[in-house]
C-alpha positions as CSV (number, residue, x, y, z in Angstrom):
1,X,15.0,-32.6,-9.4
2,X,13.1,-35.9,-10.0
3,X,11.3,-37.6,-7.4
4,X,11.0,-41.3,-6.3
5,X,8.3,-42.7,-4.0
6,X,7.8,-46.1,-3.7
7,X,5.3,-48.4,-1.5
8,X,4.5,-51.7,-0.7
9,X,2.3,-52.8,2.4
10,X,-0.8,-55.4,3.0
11,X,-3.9,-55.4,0.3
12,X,-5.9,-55.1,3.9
13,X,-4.4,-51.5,4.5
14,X,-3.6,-48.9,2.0
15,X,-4.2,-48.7,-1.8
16,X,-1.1,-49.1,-3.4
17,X,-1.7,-46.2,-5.8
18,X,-3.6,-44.3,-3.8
19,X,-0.5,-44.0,-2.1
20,X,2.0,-43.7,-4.7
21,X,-0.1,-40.7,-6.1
22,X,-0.2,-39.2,-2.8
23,X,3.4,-39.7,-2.5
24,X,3.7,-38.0,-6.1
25,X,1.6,-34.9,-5.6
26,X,4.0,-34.3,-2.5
27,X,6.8,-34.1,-4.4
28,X,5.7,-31.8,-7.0
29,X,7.9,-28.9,-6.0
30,X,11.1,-30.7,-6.8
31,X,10.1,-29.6,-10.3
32,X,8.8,-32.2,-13.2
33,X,7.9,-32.2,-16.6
34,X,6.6,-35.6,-16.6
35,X,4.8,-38.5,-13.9
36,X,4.4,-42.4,-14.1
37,X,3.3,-45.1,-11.7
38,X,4.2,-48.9,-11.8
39,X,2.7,-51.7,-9.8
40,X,3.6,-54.8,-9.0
41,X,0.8,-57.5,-9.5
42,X,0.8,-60.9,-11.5
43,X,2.6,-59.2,-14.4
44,X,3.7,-55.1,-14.0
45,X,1.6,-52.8,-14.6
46,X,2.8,-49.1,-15.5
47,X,1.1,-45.8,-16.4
48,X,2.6,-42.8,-17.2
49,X,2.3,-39.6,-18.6
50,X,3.7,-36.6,-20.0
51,X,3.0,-33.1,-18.4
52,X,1.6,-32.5,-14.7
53,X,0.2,-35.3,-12.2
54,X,-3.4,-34.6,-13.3
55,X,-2.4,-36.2,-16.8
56,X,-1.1,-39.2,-15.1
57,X,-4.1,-39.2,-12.8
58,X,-6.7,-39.9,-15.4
59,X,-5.0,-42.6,-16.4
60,X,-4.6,-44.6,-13.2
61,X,-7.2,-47.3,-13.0
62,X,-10.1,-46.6,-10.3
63,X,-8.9,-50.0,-8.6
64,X,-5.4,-51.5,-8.3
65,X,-6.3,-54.9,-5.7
66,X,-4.2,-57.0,-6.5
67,X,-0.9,-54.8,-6.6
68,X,1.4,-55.8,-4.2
69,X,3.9,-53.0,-4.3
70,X,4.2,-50.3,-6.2
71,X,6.8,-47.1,-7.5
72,X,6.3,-43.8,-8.6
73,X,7.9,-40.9,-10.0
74,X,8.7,-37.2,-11.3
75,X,10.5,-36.8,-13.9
76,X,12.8,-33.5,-14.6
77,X,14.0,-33.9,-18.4
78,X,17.6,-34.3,-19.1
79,X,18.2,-36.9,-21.6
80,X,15.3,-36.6,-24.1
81,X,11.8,-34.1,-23.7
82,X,9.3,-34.5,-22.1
83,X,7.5,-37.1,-23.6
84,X,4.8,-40.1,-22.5
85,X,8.0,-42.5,-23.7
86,X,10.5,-40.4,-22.1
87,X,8.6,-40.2,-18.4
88,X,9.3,-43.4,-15.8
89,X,8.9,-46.1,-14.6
90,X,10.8,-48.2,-17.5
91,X,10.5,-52.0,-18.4
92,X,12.6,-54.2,-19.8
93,X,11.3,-56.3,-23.0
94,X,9.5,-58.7,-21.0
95,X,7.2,-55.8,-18.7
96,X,8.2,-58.0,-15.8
97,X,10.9,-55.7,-14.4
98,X,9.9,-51.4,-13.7
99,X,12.4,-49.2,-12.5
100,X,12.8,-45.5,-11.7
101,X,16.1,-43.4,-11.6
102,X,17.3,-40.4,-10.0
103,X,20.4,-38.7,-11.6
104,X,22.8,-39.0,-14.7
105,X,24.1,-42.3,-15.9
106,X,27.0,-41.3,-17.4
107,X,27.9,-44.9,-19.2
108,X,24.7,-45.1,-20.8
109,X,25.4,-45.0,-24.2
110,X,27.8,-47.7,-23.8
111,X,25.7,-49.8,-22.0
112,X,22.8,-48.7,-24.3
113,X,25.0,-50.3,-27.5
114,X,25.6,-53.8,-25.5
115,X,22.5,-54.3,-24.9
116,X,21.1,-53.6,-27.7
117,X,23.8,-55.8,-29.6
118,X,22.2,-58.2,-27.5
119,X,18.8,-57.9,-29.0
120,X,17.0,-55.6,-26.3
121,X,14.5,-53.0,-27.8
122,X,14.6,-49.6,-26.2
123,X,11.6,-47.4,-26.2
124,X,12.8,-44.1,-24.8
125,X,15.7,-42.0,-25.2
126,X,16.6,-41.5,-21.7
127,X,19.7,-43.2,-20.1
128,X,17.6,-44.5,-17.4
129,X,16.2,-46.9,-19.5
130,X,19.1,-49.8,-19.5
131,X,18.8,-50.2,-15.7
132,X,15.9,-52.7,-16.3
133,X,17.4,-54.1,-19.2
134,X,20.4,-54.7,-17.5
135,X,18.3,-56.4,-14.5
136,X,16.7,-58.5,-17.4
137,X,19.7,-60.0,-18.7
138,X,20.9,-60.9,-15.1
139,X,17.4,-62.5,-14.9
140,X,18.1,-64.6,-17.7
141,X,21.0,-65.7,-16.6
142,X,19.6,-67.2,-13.5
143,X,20.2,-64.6,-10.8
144,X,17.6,-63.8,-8.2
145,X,16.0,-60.9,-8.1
146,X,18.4,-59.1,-5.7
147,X,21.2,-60.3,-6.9
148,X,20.0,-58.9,-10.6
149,X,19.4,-55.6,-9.3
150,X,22.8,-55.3,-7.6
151,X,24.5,-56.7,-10.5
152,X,22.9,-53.8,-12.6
153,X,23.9,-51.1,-10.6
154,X,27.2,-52.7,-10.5
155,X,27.4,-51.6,-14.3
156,X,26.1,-47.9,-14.1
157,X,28.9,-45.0,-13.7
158,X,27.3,-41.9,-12.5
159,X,24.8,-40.8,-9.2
160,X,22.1,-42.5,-9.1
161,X,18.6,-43.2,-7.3
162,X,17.0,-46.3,-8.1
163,X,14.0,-48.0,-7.3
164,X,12.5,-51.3,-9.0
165,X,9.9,-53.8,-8.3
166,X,9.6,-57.3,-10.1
167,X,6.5,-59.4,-11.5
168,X,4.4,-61.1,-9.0
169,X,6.8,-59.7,-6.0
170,X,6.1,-57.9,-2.8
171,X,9.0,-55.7,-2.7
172,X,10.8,-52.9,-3.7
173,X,14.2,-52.9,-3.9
174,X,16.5,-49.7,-4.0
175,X,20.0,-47.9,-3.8
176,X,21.5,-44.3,-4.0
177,X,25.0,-43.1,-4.9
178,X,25.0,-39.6,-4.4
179,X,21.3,-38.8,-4.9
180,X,19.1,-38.5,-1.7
181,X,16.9,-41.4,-0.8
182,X,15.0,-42.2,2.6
183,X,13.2,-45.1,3.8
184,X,9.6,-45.0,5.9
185,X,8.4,-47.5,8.2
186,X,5.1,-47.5,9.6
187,X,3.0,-50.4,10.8
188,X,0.6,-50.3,7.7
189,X,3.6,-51.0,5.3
190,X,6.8,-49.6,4.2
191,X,8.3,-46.6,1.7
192,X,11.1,-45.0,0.1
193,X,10.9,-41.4,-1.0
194,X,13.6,-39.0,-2.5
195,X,12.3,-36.9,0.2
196,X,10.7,-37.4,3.9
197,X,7.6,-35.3,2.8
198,X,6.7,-37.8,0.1
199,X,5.7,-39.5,3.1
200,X,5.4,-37.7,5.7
201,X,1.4,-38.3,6.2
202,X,2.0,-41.9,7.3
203,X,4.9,-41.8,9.1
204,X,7.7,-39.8,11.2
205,X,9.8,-43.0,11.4
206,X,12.9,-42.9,8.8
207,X,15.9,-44.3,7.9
208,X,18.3,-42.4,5.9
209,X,19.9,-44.5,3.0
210,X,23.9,-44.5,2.5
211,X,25.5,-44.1,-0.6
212,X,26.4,-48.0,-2.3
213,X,23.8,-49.5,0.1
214,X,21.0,-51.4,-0.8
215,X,17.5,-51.4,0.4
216,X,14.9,-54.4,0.2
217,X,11.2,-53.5,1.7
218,X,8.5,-55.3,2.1
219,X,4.9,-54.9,3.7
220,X,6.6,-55.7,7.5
221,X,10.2,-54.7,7.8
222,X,13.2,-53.3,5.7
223,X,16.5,-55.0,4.7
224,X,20.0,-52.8,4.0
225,X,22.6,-54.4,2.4
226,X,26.3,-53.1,1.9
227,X,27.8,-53.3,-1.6
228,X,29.2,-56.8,-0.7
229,X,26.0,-58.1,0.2
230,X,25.8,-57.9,3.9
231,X,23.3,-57.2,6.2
232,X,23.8,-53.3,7.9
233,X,22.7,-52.4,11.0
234,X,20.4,-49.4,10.3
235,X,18.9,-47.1,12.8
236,X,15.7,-45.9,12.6
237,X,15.2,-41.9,13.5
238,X,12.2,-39.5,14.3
239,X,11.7,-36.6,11.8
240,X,10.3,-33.5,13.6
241,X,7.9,-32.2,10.9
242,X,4.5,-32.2,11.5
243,X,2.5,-33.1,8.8
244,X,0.3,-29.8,8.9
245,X,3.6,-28.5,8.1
246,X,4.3,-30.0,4.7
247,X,0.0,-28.5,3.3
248,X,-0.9,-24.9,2.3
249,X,-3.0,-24.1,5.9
250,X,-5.7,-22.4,4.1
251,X,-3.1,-20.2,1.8
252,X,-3.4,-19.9,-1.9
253,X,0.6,-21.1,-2.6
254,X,3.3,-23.0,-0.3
255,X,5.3,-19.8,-1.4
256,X,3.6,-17.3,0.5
257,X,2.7,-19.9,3.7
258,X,6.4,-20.1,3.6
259,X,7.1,-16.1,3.8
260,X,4.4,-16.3,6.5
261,X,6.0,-18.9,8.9
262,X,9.4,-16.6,8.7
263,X,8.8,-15.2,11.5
264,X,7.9,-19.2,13.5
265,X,11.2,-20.4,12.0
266,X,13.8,-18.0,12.9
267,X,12.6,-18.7,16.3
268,X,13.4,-22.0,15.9
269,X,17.0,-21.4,14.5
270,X,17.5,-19.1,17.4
271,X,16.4,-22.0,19.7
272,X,19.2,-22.6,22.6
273,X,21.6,-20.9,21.2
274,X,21.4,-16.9,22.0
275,X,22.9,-16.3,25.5
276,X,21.1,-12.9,26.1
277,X,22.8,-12.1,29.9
278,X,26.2,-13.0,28.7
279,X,25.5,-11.4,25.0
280,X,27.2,-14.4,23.3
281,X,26.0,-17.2,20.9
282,X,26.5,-21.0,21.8
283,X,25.8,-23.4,19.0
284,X,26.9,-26.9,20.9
285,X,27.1,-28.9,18.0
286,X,30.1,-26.8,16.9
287,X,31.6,-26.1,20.1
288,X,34.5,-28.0,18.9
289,X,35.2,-25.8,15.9
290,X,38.3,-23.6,16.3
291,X,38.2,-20.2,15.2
292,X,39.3,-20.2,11.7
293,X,42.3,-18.6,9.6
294,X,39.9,-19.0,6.7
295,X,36.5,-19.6,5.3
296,X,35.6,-20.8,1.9
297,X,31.8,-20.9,1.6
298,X,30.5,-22.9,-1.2
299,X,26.8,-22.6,-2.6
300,X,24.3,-22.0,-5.5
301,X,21.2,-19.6,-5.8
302,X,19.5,-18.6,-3.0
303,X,22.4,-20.3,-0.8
304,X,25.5,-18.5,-2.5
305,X,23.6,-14.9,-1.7
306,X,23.0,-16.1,2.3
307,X,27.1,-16.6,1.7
308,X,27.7,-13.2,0.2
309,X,26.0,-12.1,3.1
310,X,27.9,-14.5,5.7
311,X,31.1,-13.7,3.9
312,X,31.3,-10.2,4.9
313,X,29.9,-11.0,8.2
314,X,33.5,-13.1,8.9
315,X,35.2,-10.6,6.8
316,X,34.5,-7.7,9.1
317,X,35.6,-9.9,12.2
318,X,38.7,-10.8,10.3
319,X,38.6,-13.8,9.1
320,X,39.8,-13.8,5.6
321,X,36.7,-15.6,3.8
322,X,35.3,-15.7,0.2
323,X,31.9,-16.9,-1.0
324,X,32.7,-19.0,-4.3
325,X,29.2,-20.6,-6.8
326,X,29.8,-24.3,-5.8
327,X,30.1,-25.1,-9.6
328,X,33.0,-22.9,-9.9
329,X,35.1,-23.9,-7.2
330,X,38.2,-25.0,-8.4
331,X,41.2,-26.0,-5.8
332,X,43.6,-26.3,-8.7
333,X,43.1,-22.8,-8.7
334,X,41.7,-21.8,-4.9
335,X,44.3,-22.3,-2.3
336,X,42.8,-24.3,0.6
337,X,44.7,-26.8,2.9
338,X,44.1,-28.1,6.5
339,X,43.4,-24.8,7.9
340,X,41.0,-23.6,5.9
341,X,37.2,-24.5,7.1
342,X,34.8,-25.5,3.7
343,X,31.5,-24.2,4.3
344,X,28.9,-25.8,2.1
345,X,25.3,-23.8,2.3
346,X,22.7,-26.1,1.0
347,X,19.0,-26.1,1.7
348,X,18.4,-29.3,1.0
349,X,21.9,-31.0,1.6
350,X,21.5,-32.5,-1.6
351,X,22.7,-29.9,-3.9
352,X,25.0,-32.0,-6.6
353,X,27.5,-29.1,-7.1
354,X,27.9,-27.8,-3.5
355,X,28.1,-31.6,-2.6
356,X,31.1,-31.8,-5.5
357,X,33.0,-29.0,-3.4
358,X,32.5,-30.3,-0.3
359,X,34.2,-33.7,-1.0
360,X,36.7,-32.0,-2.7
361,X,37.7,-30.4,0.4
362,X,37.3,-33.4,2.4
363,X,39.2,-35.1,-0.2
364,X,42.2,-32.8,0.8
365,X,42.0,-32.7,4.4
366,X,40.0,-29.3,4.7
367,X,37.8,-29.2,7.8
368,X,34.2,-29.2,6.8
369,X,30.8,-27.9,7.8
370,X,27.1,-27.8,6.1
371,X,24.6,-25.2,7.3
372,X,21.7,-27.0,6.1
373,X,17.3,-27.7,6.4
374,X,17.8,-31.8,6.1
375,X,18.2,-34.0,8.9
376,X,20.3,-37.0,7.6
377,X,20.9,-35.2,4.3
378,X,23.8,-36.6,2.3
379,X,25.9,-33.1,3.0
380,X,25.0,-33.2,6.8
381,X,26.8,-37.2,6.8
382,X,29.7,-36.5,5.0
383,X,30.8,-33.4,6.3
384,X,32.8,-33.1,9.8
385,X,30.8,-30.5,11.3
386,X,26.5,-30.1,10.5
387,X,24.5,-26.7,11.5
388,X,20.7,-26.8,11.5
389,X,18.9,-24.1,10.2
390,X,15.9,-25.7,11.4
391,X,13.2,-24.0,9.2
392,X,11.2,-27.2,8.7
393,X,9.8,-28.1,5.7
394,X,9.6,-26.1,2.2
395,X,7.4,-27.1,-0.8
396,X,8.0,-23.6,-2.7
397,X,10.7,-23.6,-5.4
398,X,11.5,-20.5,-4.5
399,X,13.3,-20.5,-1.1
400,X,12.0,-17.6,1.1
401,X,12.1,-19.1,5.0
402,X,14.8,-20.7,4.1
403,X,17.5,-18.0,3.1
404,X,16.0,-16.2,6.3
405,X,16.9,-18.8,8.3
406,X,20.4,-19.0,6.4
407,X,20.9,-15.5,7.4
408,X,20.2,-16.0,10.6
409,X,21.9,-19.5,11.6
410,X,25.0,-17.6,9.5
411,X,25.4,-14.9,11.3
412,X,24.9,-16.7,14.8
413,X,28.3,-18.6,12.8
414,X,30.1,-15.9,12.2
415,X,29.8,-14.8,16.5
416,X,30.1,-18.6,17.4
417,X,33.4,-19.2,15.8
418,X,34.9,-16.0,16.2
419,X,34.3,-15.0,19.4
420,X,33.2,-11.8,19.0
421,X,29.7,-10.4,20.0
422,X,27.7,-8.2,22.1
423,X,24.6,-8.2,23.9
424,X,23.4,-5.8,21.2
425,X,23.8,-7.8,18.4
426,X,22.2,-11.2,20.5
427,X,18.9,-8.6,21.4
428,X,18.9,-7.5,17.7
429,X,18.6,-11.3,16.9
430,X,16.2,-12.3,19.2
431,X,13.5,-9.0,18.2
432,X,13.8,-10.0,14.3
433,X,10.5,-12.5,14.7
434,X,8.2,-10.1,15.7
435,X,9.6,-7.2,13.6
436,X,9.5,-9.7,10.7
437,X,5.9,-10.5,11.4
438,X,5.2,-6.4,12.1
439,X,6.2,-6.3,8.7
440,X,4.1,-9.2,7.0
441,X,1.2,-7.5,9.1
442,X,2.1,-4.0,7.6
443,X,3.1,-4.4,3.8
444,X,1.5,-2.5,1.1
445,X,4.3,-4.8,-1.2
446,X,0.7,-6.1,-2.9
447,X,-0.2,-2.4,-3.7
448,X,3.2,-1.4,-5.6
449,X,3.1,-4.9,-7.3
450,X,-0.5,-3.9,-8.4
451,X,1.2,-0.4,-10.2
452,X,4.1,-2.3,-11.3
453,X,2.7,-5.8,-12.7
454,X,3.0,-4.8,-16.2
455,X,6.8,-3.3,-16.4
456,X,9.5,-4.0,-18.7
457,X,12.3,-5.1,-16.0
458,X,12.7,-4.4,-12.4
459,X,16.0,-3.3,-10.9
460,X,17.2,-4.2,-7.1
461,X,19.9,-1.8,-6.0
462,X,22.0,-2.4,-2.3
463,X,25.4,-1.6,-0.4
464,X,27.6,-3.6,1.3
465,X,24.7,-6.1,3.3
466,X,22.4,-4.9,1.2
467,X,23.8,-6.2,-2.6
468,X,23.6,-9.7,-1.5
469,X,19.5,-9.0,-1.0
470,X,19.1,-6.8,-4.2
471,X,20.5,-9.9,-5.9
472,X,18.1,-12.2,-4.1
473,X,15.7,-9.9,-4.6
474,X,16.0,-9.9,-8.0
475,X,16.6,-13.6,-8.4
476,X,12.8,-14.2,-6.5
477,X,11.1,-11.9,-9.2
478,X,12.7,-13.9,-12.0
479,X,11.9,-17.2,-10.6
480,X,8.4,-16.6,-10.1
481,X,7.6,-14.0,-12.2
482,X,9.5,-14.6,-15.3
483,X,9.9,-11.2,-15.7
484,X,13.5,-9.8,-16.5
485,X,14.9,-8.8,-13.3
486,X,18.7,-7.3,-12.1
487,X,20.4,-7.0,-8.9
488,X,23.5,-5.1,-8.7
489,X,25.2,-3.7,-5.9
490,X,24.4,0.1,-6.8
491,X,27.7,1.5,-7.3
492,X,27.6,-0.5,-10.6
493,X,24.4,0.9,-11.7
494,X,27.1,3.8,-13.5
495,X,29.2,1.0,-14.9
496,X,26.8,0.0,-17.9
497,X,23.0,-1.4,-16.1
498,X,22.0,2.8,-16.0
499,X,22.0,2.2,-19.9
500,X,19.0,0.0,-19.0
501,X,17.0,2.5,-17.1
502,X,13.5,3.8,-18.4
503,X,10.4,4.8,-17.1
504,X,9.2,1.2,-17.1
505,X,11.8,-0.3,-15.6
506,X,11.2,0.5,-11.8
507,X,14.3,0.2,-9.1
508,X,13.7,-1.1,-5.7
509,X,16.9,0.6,-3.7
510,X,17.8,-0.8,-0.2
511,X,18.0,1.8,2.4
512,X,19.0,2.4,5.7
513,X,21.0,4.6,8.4
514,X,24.2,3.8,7.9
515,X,27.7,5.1,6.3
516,X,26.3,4.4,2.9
517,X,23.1,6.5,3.0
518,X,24.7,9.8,0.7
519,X,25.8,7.1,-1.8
520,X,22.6,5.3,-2.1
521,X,21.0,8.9,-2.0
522,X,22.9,9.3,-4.8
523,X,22.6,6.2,-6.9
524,X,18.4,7.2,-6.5
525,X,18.8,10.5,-7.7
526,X,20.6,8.5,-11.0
527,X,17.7,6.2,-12.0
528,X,15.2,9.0,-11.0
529,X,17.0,11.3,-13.6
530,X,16.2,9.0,-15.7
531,X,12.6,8.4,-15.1
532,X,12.8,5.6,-13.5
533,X,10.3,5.3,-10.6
534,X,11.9,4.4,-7.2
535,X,10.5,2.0,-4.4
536,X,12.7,2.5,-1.3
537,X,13.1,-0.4,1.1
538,X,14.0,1.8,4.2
539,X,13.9,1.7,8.2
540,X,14.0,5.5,8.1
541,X,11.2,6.5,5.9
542,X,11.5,10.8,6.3
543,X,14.8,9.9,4.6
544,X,14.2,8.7,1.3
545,X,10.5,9.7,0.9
546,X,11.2,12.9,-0.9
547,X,12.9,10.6,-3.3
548,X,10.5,7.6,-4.0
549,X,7.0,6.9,-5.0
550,X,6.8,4.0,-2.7
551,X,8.8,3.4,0.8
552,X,8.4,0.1,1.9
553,X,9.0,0.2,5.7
554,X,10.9,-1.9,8.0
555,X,11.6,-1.8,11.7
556,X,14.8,-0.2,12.9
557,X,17.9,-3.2,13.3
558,X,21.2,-3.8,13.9
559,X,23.0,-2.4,10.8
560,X,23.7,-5.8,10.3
561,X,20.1,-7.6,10.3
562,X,18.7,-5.2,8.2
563,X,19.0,-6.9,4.9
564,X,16.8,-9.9,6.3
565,X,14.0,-7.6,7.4
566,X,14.3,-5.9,3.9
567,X,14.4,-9.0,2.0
568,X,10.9,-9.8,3.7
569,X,9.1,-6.8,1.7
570,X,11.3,-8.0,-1.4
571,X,9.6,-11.3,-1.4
572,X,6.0,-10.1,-1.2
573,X,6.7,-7.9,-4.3
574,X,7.7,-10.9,-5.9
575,X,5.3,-13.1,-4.8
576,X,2.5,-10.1,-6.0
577,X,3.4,-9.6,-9.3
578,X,3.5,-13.2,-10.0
579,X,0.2,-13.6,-8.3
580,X,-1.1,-10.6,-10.7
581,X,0.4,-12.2,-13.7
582,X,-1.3,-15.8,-12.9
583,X,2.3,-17.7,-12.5
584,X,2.9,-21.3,-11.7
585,X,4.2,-19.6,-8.3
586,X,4.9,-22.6,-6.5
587,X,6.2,-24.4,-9.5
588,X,7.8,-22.2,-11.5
589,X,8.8,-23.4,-15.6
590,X,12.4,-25.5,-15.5
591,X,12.9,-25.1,-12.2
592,X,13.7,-27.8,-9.2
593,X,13.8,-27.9,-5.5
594,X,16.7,-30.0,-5.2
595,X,19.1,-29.6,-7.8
596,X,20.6,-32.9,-7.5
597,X,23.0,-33.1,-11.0
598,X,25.7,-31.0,-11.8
């Protein structure tokens, strides 16, 4: 949600806007409603605008020289619409001070009354907007410009991303308290991003903010500060994206580039840690992990169905686990202590309520691990134990690589801590790549889209492995889409959704070989009663074809990889009948990347 880039570096090198704007159009699939610019030259210059970056664009002068340093922004609406008023940067009375804010001030209103007691004029309704006026008043009263800005922030309760640059000033300073921010430094000048692919053109060299620190950078060289004042030792680390990775590479949406490079990043999560000869997993980095007595795993969207999945994974090796929606989980309620291992699934490590849980449990003394896409994300640092999915970057809203990766790197968990594998289940994971790219070379998912584009609803239906997909499934259609969609695991389907059925409401049913086949057999035969028309994801074709109008193949698995082959021809639907419909696909209406509030 939101997104911060900011940017100061010689007039001799790059364009200060120019750069901001790039910055800005790269962070476009956090989600945003409206975009703004600020520079810093003799006075402060800001420009923004309600609505997409092309808005804000045509109001961005052709030449910005003498700008000094600049900051930028995406705004996702929470306090007050969308407006041109509403969007940042803000000023305070004077226009000498611009900031731009990440996250939810929670003392704003009483700040909001001070300062307006005190004679400051607001012109938004956001709470963002008494950061500068706060800064203002410390002006006034003689501080420096550092020394203002920390004495602001000292006042806000809440999380928090903040940049701000000053009148006639080179810099840009910043902090973070529980909202993602990262510094870049390159030799033609120095930025700050809410992510690294804001960037990520101009330099792999980072440095990953800490929460209550406070960042000054200028055109040669950051400073970090502790809350205290004090200069921190920071260390400067290499991310390993390329920058090709981060564009569309000729394809029409980031979305289905990303469904594309599944079969490329899966390798990479399998990287180093499948030991084919000895059929057993090895993930060093938690080598040191005991084999638990219990696993909560904690998540939202996407992440919470790669748990469902991973749940019953651990489950079937005995390991009492239960997947719980991060914004639900309650230890008043949940019993957890010192044995039981927290396991926070979060794409971007940045997720607000799986970040909640997971200090929660650290708070009691529960060991804790992230599974995770971020390098340096704020759940990787403050948990005890990090796994890398290592699926590089994704621009999509809708994570597709991603939760195959989280399948992947999960199960690999579930052998790793457990103990228990077999050379089966390490070949199984090493042949899903290529099967996964036999299917992306295979799919008719673009014809059955083409007969279904125009249907009321669409029904997912799975068993055991399969219900967390149907409800992933379902959840990519809606997303994308915005067509009604279900997922259910099919032996509801009796327990009120068959109420639903109609011709037009077609039912995608997961199917494969295993103990379950006669049931999901059966649950077919219910919708198709009904009229419904059936598309069967199936390894085993000659089984369900007498029973569906479409059978969307996959390659024969492990019983327990299925679902993540199946899912594959579940997100092409998706992406299909969007594309049909002329969606927003990468950027689907109210919707974030990065959920970053609760």
């Amino acid at each position: 949600m939101c997104g911060i880039i900011g940017y100061t570096g010689t007039q001799t090198n790059r364009n200060v806007v120019d750069v901001l704007s790039n910055g800005l159009s790269r962070l476009e699939y956090r989600g945003y409603d409206s975009a703004g610019i600020a520079v810093a030259d003799p006075t402060v210059s800001v420009y923004k605008r309600e609505g997409k970056l092309a808005a804000l664009e045509e109001a961005l002068p052709d030449e910005a020289d003498d700008a000094l340093a600049g900051i930028g922004h995406t705004r996702w609406s929470t306090h007050g619409p969308p407006s041109d008023e509403n969007a940042h940067p803000h000023t305070d009375c004077d226009g000498k001070v611009a900031t731009v804010h990440n996250g939810i001030i929670q003392n704003y209103q009483e700040l909001r009354d001070e300062l307006e007691a005190n004679g400051h004029e607001f012109d938004s309704e956001t709470d963002s907007e008494v950061i500068p006026h706060l800064i203002e008043r410390a002006l006034d009263q003689g501080a420096s410009a550092g020394s203002a800005f920390r004495q602001a922030i000292g006042r806000l309760e809440g999380s928090y991303a903040v940049a701000a640059v000053f009148h006639g000033r080179e810099e840009v300073y910043a902090t973070r308290y529980q909202s993602p921010l990262v510094l870049g430094v390159d030799d033609g000048g120095t930025m700050l991003a809410s992510d690294v692919p804001a960037f990520l053109e101009y330099t792999d060299q980072v440095v990953y903010l800490e929460d209550g620190q406070f960042a000054k950078i200028r055109p040669i060289g950051i400073e970090v500060r502790d809350g205290r004042g004090a200069l921190v030792d920071v260390s400067v680390e290499t991310v390993d994206w390329d920058p090709e990775d981060a564009g569309k590479s000729g394809y029409d949406h980031y979305m289905l580039k990303e469904i594309y490079e599944q079969p490329r990043s899966i390798r990479e999560c399998l990287r180093g840690r499948l030991r084919p000869l000895e059929g057993s997993i090895l993930i060093e980095e938690l080598d040191d992990v005991p084999r638990p007595t219990e696993v909560h795993f904690v998540a939202c969207g996407t992440s919470y169905h790669a748990s469902l999945y991973a749940a019953r994974l651990f489950r079937e090796r005995g390991v009492r686990t239960t997947a719980f929606l991060a914004s639900e989980y309650d230890v008043e309620t949940v019993p957890i202590d010192e044995e039981t291992l927290v396991v926070g699934v979060t794409q971007s490590g940045e997720t607000a309520d799986t970040l909640r849980a997971l200090r929660t449990a650290n708070g009691i003394g529960a060991q804790t691990l992230t599974v995770t896409n971020v390098v340096g994300s704020s759940a990787a640092r403050e948990t005890d134990h990090t796994m890398y999915i290592r699926a590089g970057p994704e621009i999509g809203v809708a994570a597709t690589k991603t939760f195959a990766s989280q399948q992947v790197s999960l199960a690999m968990l579930s052998s790793a801590l457990t103990g228990e594998c077999s050379r089966e289940f390490v070949e199984s994971l090493r042949a899903l790549p290529d099967q996964i790219q036999s299917i992306l070379d295979d799919s008719h998912a673009d014809a059955v889209a083409e007969e279904f584009v125009h249907s009321d609803a669409y029904f997912f239906i799975g068993r055991d492995y399969g219900a967390p997909v149907a409800l992933e499934g379902a959840l990519k259609m809606k997303e994308i889409s915005y067509k009604h969609a279900e997922g259910f695991a099919a032996g509801e389907l009796k327990h009120g959704p068959l109420a639903l059925v109609t011709e037009r409401t077609p039912v995608f049913a997961l199917v494969n070989g295993d103990s379950n086949t006669e049931k999901m057999l059966g649950n077919i035969k219910e919708v198709e009663a009904r009229g419904a028309p059936v598309v069967a994801v199936s390894d085993d074709p000659d089984l369900v074809e007498a029973h569906a109008e479409h059978v969307l193949r996959i390659p024969e698995t492990h019983w327990r990889f299925y679902p993540i082959l199946a899912n594959v021809q579940l997100q092409l639907v998706s992406y299909w009948v969007a594309h049909r419909l002329g969606r927003s696909i990468d950027k689907p209406r109210n919707l974030a990347k990065s959920v970053t509030v609760e």
